[in-house]
C-alpha positions as CSV (number, residue, x, y, z in Angstrom):
1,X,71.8,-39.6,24.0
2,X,74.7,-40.8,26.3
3,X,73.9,-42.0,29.8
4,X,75.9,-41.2,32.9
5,X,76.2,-42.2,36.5
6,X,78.2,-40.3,39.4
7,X,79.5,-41.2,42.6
8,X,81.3,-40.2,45.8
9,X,84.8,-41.5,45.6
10,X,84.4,-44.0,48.6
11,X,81.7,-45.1,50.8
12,X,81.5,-46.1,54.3
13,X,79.3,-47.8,57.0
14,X,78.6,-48.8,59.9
15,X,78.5,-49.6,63.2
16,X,81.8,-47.9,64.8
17,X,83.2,-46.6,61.2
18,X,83.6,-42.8,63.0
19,X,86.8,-44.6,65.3
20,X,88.5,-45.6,61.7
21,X,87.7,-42.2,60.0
22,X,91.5,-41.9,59.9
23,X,92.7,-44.8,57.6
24,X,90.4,-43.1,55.0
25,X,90.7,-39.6,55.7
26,X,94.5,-39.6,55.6
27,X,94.6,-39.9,51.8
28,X,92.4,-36.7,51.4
29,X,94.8,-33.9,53.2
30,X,97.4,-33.4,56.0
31,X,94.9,-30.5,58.4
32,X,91.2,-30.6,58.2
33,X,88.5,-27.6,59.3
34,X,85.6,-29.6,60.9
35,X,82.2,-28.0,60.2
36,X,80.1,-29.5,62.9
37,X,76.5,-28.8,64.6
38,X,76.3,-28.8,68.5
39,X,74.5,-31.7,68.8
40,X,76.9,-33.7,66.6
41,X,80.3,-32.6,68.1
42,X,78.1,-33.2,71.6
43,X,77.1,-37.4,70.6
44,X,80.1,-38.2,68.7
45,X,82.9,-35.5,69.1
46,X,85.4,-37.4,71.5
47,X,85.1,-40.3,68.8
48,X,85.5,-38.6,65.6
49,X,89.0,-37.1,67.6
50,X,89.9,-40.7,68.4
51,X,89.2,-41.8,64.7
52,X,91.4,-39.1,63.2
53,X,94.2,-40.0,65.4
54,X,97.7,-37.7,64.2
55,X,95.7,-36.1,61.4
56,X,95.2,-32.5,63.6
57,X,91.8,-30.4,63.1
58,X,90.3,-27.3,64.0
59,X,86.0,-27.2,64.4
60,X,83.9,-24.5,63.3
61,X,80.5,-24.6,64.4
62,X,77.9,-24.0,61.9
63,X,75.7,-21.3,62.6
64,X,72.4,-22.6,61.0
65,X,71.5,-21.7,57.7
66,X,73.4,-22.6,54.4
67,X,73.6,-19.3,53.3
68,X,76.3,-17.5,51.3
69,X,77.2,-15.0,54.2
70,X,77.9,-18.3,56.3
71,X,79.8,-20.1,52.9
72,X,81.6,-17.3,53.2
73,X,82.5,-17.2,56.7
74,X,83.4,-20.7,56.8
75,X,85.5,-20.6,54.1
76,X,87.7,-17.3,55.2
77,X,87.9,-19.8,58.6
78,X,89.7,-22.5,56.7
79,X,92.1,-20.5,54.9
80,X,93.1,-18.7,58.3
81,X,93.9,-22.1,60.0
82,X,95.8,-23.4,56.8
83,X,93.2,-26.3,56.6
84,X,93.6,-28.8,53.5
85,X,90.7,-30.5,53.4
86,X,87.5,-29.9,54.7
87,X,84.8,-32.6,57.0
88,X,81.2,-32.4,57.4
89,X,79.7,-33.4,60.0
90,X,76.3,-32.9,60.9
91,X,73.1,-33.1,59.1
92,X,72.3,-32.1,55.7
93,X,72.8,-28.4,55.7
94,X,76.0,-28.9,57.5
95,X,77.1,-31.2,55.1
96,X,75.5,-28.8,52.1
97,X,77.8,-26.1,53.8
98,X,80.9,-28.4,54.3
99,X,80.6,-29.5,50.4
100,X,80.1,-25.8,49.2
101,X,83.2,-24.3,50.9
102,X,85.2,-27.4,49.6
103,X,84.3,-26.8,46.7
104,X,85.6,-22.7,47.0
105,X,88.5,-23.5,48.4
106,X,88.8,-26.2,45.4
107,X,90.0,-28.9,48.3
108,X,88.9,-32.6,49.5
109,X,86.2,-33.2,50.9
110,X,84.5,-36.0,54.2
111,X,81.0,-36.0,54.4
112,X,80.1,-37.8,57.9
113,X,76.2,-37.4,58.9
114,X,75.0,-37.5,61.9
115,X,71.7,-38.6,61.1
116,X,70.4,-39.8,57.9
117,X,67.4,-37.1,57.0
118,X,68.6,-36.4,53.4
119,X,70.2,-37.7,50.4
120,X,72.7,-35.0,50.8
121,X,75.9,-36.9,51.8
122,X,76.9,-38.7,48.4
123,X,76.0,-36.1,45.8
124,X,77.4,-33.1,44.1
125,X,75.0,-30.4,45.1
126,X,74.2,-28.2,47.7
127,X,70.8,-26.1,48.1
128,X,71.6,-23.0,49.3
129,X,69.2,-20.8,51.1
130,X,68.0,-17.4,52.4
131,X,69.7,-16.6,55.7
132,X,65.6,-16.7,56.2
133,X,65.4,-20.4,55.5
134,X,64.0,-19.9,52.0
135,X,65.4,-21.7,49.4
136,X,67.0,-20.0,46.8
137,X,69.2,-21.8,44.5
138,X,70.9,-25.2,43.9
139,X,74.6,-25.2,43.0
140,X,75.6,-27.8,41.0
141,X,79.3,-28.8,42.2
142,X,81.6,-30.2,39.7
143,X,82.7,-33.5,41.7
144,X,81.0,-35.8,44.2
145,X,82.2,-36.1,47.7
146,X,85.6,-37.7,47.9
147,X,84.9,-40.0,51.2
148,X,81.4,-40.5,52.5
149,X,81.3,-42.5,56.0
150,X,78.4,-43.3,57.8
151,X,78.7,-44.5,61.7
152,X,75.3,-46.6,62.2
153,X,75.6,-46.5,66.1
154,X,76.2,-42.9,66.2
155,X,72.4,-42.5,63.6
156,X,71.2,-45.1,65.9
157,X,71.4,-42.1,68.7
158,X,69.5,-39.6,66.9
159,X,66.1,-38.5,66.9
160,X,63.4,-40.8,65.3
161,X,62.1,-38.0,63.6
162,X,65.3,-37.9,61.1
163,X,65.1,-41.2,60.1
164,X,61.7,-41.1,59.2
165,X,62.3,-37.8,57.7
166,X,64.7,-39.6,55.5
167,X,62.6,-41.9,54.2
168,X,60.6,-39.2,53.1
169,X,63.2,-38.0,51.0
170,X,63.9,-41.0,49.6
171,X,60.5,-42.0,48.8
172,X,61.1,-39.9,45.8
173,X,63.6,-41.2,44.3
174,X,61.9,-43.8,42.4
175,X,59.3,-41.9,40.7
176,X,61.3,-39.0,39.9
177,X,64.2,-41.4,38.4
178,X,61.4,-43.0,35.8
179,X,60.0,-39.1,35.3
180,X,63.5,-38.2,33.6
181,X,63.7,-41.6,32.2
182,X,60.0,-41.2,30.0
183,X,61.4,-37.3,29.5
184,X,64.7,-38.2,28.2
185,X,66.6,-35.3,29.8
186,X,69.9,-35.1,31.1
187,X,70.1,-35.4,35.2
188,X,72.5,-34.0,37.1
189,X,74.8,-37.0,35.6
190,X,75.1,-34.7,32.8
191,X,72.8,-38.0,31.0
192,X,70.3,-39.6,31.0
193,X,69.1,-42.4,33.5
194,X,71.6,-45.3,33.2
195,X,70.3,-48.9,34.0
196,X,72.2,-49.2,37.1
197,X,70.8,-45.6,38.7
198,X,67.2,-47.1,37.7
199,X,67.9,-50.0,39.3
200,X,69.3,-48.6,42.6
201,X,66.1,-46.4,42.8
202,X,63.6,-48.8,42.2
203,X,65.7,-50.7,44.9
204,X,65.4,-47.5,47.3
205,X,61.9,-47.6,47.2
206,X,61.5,-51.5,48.0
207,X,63.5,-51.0,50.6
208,X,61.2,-48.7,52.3
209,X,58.6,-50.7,52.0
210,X,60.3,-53.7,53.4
211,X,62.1,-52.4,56.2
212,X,61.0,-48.9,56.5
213,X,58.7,-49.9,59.8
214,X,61.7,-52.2,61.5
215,X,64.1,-49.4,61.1
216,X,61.9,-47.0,63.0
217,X,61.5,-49.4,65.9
218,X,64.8,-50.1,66.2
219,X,65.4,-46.5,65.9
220,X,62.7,-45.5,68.6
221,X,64.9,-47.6,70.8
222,X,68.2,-46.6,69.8
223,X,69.8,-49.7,68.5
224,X,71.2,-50.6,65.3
225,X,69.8,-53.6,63.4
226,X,70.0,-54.9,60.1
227,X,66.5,-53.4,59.5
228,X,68.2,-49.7,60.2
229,X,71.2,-50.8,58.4
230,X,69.1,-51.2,55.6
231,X,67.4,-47.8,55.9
232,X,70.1,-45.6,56.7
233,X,71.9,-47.2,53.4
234,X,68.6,-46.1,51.7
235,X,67.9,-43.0,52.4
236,X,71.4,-42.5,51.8
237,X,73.6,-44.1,49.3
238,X,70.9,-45.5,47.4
239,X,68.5,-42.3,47.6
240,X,71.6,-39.9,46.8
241,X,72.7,-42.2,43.8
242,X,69.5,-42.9,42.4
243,X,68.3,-38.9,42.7
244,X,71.6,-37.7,41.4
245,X,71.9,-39.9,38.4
246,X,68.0,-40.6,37.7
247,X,67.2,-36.9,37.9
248,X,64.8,-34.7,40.1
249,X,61.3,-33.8,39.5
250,X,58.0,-32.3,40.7
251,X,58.0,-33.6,44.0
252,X,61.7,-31.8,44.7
253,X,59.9,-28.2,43.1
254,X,57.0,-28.9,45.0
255,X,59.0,-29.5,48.2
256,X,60.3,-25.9,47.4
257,X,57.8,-24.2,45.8
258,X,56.4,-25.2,50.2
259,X,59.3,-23.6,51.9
260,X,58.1,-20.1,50.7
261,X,54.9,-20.7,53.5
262,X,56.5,-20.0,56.8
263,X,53.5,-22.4,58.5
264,X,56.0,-25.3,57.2
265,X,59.5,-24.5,58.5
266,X,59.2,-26.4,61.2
267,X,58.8,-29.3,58.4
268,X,62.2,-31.4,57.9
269,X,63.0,-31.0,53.8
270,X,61.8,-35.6,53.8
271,X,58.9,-34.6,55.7
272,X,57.2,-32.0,52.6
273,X,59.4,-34.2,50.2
274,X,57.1,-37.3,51.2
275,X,53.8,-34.9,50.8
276,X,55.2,-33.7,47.3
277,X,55.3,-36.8,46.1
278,X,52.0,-38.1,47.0
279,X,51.2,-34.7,44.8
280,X,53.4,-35.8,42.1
281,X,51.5,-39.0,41.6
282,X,48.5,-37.7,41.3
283,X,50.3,-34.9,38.5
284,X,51.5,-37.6,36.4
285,X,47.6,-39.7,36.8
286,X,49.1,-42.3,37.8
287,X,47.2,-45.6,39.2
288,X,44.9,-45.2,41.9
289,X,46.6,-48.0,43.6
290,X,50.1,-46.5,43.5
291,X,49.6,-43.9,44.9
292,X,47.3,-45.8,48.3
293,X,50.5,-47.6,48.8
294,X,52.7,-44.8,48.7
295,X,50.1,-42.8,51.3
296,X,49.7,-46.6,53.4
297,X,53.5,-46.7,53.2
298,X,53.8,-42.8,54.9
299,X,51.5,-44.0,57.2
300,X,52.9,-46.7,58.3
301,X,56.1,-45.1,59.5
302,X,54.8,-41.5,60.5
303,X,55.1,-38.8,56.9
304,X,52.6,-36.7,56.4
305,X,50.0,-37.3,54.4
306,X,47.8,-33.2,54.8
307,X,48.8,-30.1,54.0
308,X,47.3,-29.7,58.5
309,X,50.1,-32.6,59.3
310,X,52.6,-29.9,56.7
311,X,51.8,-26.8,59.6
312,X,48.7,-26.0,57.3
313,X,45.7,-26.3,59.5
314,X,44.1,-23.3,57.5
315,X,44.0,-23.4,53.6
316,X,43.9,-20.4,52.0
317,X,43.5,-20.7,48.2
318,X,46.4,-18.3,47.7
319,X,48.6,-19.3,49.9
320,X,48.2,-22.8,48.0
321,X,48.7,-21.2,44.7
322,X,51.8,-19.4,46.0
323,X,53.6,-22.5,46.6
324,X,52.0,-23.6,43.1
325,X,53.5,-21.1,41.3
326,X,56.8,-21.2,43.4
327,X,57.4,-24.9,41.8
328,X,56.7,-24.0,38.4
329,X,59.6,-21.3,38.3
330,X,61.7,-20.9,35.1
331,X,64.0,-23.8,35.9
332,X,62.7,-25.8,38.8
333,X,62.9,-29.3,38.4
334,X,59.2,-29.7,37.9
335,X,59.5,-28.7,34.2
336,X,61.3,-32.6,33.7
337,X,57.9,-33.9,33.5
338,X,57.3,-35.2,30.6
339,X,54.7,-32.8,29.9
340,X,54.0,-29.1,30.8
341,X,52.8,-28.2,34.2
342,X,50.8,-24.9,35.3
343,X,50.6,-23.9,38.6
344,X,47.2,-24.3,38.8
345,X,47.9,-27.9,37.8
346,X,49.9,-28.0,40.8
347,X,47.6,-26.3,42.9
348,X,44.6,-29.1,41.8
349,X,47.0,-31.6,43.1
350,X,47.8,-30.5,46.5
351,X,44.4,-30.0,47.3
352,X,43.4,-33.8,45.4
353,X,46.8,-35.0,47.7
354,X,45.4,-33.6,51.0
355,X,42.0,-34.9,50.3
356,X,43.1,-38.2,49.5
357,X,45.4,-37.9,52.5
358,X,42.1,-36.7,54.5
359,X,40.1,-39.5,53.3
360,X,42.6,-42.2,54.6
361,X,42.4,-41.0,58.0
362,X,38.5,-41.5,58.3
């Protein structure tokens, strides 16, 4: 079976990179639409402007959900302004949104987070949701960003809580890479695991553990460090590579089968991604020991570890089985285990997850 790797066509970062956007963004179009959140235009607006120097741009504000009424929207926006490429910049659903309505209007694309919650920056798909906040579909896109820069100082200013948040995500990556690898299925490559995406994953994850702590210190006080340098690089280069050419799994299915229980919306997608994997440990029967370091590791820099720490302070059997049978859809990526999974195999592991999560915290 052949094996495949993808990747954005360049990547960038950090400290200052928003201030040289220009050099790099020059060879992508001559007008670009900026789809922006508040907060990021707010933090790093004036530089982003400075950074693209003669190359003029118009900014649409996203309004909050990537939905296909706002795909839509965005994309009758750009036409109307005679933009030629498009830029993201924001966090993940912004830049899901950006890549979408590139992709529509079949022109470049610069992804440039604002914070680094998500993998979403370097790959080629988008989750699209309800204009509820329910997820609904992934669209596989047919190329990979074409720039993806990443201003450390400008991450640095966020919220601790997306940082950690990405590190939830990217916890992940490693055990659902060697999931497709045992499986032998074709990722989102369109092959299997190559050595290299292995390798980057399994480097994700000892990343984390060495510098996952630092990174949120330096982050709590705002500063970039090689520690956050580190971090930001894993949760996303190395996440989105690894994820993208090692392939997806239960812990992604389970992270959605959770957003159909509207006790976790206030949950960032790392956050239930970091309690889905815990669950998809304990799925696959993996060793005891594993799956302690994983929790010990969540710990350590603030994931949750309960289904009470996921918004679900009462458990209701169904409700559990809901999201259960949610990630065990015809076509989630749960069914790239290597074996078959029932919801109520799912359902026994959330509640084994959030016991062993419980039992921690005695």
């Amino acid at each position: 079976m052949l094996r495949a790797l993808i990747s954005p066509g360049k990547y960038v970062q950090g400290a200052g990179a928003l201030e040289k956007i220009g050099s790099f963004a020059s060879e992508l179009g001559s007008k670009a639409l900026v789809i922006d959140s508040k907060t990021a235009l707010k933090q790093g607006g004036s530089k982003l402007v400075t950074g693209l120097g003669r190359i003029p741009a118009v900014t649409a504000e996203f309004a909050g959900e990537v939905s296909k009424k706002e795909i839509n929207r965005l994309r009758e926006r750009a036409q109307a302004e005679g933009a030629d490429f498009i830029i993201g910049f924001g966090g993940g659903k912004v830049i899901d949104t950006a890549k979408t309505v590139s992709h529509y209007l079949k022109a470049p694309v610069a992804i440039v987070p604002s914070i680094a919650a998500t993998d979403a920056p370097t790959s080629a798909l988008a989750v699209i949701y309800t204009e509820e906040g329910v997820f609904e579909e992934y669209l596989l896109l047919p190329k990979n960003p074409d720039l993806v820069l990443v201003d450390t100082s400008l991450i640095a200013q966020a919220p601790v809580r997306f940082l950690i948040s990405g590190m939830g995500d990217a916890l992940a990556t490693k055990f659902e890479a060697e999931t497709y690898n045992q499986s032998r299925k074709a990722a989102m490559s369109g092959g299997i695991p190559t050595a290299a995406a292995l390798a980057l994953a399994n480097l994700c994850y000892e990343t984390l553990l060495e510098y996952g702590p630092a990174a949120k210190a330096s982050a709590v006080k705002h500063v970039v460090s090689t520690a956050l340098e580190r971090i930001v690089e894993a949760n996303t280069l190395l996440s989105g590579l690894g994820f993208e050419s090692g392939g997806l799994a239960a812990a992604h299915a389970i992270h959605n089968g959770f957003t159909a229980l509207e006790e976790t919306h206030s949950m960032y997608h790392g956050e239930k991604v970091a309690f889905a994997t815990i669950v998809q440990l304990i799925l696959e029967e993996q060793p005891l020991e594993q799956i302690e370091e994983v929790i010990a590791f969540c710990k350590a820099v603030g994931l949750p570890t309960t289904l009470a720490q996921l918004g679900i302070s009462n458990i209701v059997p169904e409700d559990i089985m809901q999201v259960a049978r949610a990630a065990t859809t015809a076509g989630e990526t749960i069914h790239n285990e290597p074996f078959p999974v029932t919801a109520q195999m799912v359902y026994d592991a959330i509640l084994s997850a959030n016991a062993l999560g419980c039992a921690e915290e005695k």
